[in-house]
N, C-alpha and C positions, 0 to 999 in steps of 0.2 A: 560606491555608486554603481545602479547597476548598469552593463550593458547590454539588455536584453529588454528590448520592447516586446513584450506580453503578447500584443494586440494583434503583432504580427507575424507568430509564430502559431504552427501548425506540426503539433508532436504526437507523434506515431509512440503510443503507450501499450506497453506488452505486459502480460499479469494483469489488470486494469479491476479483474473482479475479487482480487488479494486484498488484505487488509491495509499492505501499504497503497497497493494500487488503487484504490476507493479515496482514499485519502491525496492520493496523488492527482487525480480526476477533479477532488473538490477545488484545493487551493488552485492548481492550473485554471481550473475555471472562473476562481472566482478574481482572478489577473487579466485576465477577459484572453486568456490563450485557447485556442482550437485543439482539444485533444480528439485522435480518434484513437478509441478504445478497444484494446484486442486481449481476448481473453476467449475460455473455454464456454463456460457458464452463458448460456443465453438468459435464462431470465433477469440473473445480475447483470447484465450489459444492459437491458432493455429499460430494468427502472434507473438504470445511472444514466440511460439515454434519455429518459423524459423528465430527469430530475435538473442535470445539467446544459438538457439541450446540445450533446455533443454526439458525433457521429459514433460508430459502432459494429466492431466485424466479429461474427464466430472463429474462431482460428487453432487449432490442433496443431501448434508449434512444430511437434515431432510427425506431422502426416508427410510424406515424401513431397508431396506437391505444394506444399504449405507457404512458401514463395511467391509463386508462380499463382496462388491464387491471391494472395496479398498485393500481389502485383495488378493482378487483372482487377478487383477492387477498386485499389487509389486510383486506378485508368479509368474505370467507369465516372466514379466521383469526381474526375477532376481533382485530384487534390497533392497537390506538392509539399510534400514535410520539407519541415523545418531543421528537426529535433527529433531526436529516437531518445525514447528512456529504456533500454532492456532490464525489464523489470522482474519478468516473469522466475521463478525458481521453484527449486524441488528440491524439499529434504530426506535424507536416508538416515537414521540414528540407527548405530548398532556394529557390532565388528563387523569386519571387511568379510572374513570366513563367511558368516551368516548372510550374507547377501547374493539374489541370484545375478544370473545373465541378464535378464530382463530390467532387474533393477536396475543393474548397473549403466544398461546400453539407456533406459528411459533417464535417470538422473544425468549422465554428461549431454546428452541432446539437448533435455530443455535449459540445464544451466550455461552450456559454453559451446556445443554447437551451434546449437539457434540464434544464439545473439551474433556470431563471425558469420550467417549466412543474411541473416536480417541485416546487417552492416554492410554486408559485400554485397548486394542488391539496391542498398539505398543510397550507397555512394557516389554514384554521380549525381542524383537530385540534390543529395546534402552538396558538394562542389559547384555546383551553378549556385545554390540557395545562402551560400558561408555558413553552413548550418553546424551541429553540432552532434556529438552521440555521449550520453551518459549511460554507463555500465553498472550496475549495483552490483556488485561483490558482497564479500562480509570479511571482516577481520581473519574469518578462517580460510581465506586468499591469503595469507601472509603468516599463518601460525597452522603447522598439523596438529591437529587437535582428535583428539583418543575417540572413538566410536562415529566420526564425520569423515573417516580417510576419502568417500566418493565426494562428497561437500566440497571438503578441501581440495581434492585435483578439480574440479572443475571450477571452483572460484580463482585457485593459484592460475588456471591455464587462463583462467576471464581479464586476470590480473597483467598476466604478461601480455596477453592479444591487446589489450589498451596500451599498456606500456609502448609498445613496437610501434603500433599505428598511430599513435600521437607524434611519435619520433619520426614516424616513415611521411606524414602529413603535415610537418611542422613547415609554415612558411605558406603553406595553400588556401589558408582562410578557413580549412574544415578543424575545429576541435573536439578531442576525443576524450572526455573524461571519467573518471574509476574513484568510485564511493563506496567505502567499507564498513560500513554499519557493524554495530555488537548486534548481539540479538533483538530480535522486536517481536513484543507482544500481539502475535497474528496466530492464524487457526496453525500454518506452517513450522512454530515453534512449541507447538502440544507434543500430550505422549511424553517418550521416555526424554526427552531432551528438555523438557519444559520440569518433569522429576529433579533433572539433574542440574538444570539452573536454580531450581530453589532450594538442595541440599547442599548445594554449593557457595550460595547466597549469593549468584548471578544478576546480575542486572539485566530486565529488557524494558527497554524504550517502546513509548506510545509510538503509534503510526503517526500521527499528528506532529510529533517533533521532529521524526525523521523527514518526515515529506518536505517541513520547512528548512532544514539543513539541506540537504538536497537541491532545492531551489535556488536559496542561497548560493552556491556552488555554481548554479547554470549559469547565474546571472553576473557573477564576479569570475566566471572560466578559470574556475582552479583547476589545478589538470588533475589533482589528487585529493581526496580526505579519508581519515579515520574517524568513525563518531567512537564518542566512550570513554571514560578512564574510569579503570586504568589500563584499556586495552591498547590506547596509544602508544605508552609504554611499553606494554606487552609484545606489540610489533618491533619496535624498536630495538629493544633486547633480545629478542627471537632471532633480527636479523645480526646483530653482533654477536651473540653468546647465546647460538642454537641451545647448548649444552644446559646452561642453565635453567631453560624454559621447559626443557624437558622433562629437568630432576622435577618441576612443579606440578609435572603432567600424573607421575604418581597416582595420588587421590584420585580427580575424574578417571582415570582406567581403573582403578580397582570399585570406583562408583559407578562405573559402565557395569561391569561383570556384574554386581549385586544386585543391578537395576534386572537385568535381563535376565537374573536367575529368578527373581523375585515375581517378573512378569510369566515366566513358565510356571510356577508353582501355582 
């Protein structure tokens, strides 16, 4: 059963113009919940704003002021969240060598700085409201995985910053929960990573099941899930017999290298 009346929540949605986030925007809407939608993409914000009838911010996660204008925003609007989804991410495929400064400082921003500053700003609206904050991670929070090393530190750090705060909030009425999806069929899993899911014979999931797993979750306050199998296991293993999962890592590393030799040719 769930305990989450729809009608009267108002969720602060980050990524919002992503293939999960479109998907996230529909079913939220169609629960009769109040999304305001934050994302980069103005045009995409605009027709999901006259599609869904749901409010709608430009927002540069990584802009220094990027806060502080979000803030001033909800202020104008009047509007008190409910519910944060940090949805928004950024993928790097490729070894760690091969990546610059820049990559490296834009990918942990928008994946695990942004959502701990977006968190730490909304926190006392979410503490008056008993509100709640959902983290999307991905399974490669809980597994190093060969050519994602930036992926992986900032979902593993997204992983534990939920962990902690759920523990540090337990008792206050705020709950903080962390969802690890396998991969999903969104523009964010093309390229060489999308090569090496299908050489691999990887599974990625519709945006449409995940959004509704997802939900699910908000609505029954699991503090944790994994979608997937056999990545469930995968985790699980990983975290008893690192060693093991390793010997398995093999193959994708030496299908990295080829992918990327393959790409330079």
């Amino acid at each position: 059963m769930s305990s989450i009346d729809w009608q009267q929540q108002t969720i602060l949605l980050t990524g919002a113009s992503g293939g999960l986030g479109r998907e996230l925007v529909r079913q939220l809407s169609a629960r009769g919940a109040r999304v305001i939608m934050i994302a980069r993409q103005r045009a995409t914000l605009q027709t999901l704003g006259k599609t869904y009838g749901q409010p709608w911010f430009v927002l540069d996660l990584n802009a220094g002021d990027a806060v502080q204008q979000l803030s001033d925003y909800l202020s104008a609007q009047n509007l008190r969240v409910t519910g944060l989804i940090n949805n928004a991410g950024q993928s790097s495929t490729g070894t760690f060598a091969s990546r610059d400064a820049a990559t490296i400082e834009q990918l942990l921003n928008t994946n695990l700085i942004a959502p701990v500053k977006l968190t730490h700003a909304l926190l006392p609206q979410l503490q008056k409201q008993q509100g709640w904050v959902l983290n999307i991670g991905s399974v490669f929070g809980a597994i190093g995985y060969p050519g994602q090393t930036l992926y992986c530190a900032s979902k593993f750090g997204l992983h534990g910053f939920t962990q902690a705060l759920a523990r540090e909030l337990a008792g206050t009425g705020v709950k903080v929960l962390y969802a690890a999806p396998r991969a999903i069929a969104t523009d964010m899993n093309q390229g060489l990573m999308a090569a090496m899911n299908e050489r691999l014979g990887s599974t990625a999931d519709k945006p449409a099941a995940v959004a509704e797993q997802l939900l699910k979750q908000i609505e029954q306050q699991r503090p944790e899930q994994t979608l997937g199998w056999p990545e469930k296991l995968f985790v699980k293993i990983n975290g008893a017999f690192p060693q093991w999962v390793a010997a398995s890592m093999r193959k994708p590393q030496r299908l990295l290298f080829e992918l990327m030799q393959e790409k330079r040719t």
